[in-house]
C-alpha positions, 0 to 999 in steps of 0.5 A: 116644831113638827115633833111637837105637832105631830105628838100633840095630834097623836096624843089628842087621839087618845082619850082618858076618862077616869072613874069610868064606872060606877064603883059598885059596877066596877067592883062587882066585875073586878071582884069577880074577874079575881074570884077563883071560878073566873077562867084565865088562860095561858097565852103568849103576847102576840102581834109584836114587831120584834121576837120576845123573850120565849121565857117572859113572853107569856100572860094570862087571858079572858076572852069574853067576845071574839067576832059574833062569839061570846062566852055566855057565861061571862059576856053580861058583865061587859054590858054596863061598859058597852053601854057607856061605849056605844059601839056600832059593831063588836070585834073582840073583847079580851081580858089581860093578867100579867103577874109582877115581876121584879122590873117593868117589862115592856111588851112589844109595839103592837096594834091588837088588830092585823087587817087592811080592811079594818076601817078607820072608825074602829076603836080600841079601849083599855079598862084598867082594873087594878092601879098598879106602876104598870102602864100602857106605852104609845109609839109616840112616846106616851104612857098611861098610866094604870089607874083603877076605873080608868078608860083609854080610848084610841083608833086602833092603828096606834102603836101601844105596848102593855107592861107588867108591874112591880108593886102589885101581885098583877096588871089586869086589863080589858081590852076592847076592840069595836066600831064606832059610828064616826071617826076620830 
C-alpha cells in the first residue's frame, strides 16, 4: 500500500500535455532544429550517478538559454513555448539529439540541476520533437514516452534518465529548466 501511494504522488508530479503547439508553431521550430545551418554540438551526457560507457556516453547539444545568456540567433524560436510556459525566471534552456542505436540505451538517473539552493518551485520540461520508441524514465519507474508535440513538466528534484531509439535516424528534445511562481 505505501508503494503504491508513494508512485501515485510521484507520478501525479508529472504532467503530460500533448499537442502543446500549435502544429504550424511546431513544425517551423522542428523544421528548423533539422535544417543544415541549425548549431548542435558534441557533449557528453553529464550529471549521471554511475560512470557510463566513455564510448556511447555521447550526444549532441543546442544551447539556447544558460543563466542571463542566450544565443540571439536562435532564442526567438523559444518565445511561443515561453509563452505558454510562464515562468518567472529562465535557468537554462538546451536541446538534445541522440542518434539511433540498435538497442534502447538508457542514460543514466539524473537531475539536470546540482544546486542546494535551487528552490523547490523550480520546473523542468521536456519538449519532445520527434515521435520515436525513445522515451524519458523516472526513478519511480515511470516512462514517457516520446510523442511529436508532447510536453512533460516536473520539479526538477526528480530523477529521470533519456534514452536513445531504434526506429528512427534520432531523439530530439528540449529541455527547459525554469522557475515558476508557485509549487507543485
Amino acid at each position: 500500500m505505501v508503494e503504491w501511494y508513494i508512485h501515485f504522488v510521484i507520478t501525479k508530479m508529472i504532467d503530460i500535455v500533448d499537442n502543446y503547439l500549435p502544429e504550424k508553431q511546431f513544425f517551423e521550430l522542428f523544421n528548423h532544429m533539422k535544417d543544415f545551418s541549425f548549431d548542435w554540438h558534441l557533449s557528453g551526457i553529464v550529471n549521471t550517478e554511475i560512470p557510463s560507457d566513455p564510448i556511447r556516453n555521447w550526444q549532441f547539444c543546442h544551447l539556447f538559454y544558460r543563466m542571463h545568456q542566450h544565443n540571439s540567433r536562435t532564442f526567438s524560436m523559444m518565445l511561443p513555448i515561453l509563452e505558454k510556459i510562464n515562468p518567472v525566471g529562465l535557468i537554462r534552456i538546451k536541446a538534445n539529439l541522440s542518434l539511433a542505436t540498435t538497442e534502447i540505451e538508457e542514460g543514466g538517473m539524473h537531475i539536470d540541476l546540482i544546486d542546494e539552493d535551487t528552490p523547490d518551485c523550480v520546473r523542468t520540461s521536456i519538449l519532445y520533437m520527434n515521435t520515436n520508441d525513445g522515451y524519458t524514465l523516472f526513478e519511480d519507474g515511470t516512462k514517457v514516452e516520446s510523442v511529436m508535440n508532447r510536453l512533460v513538466t516536473f520539479p526538477h528534484t526528480m530523477k529521470h534518465a533519456g534514452t536513445t531509439c531504434t526506429d528512427v535516424p534520432f531523439r530530439m528534445v528540449i529541455n527547459f529548466n525554469y522557475i515558476t511562481s508557485t509549487k507543485l
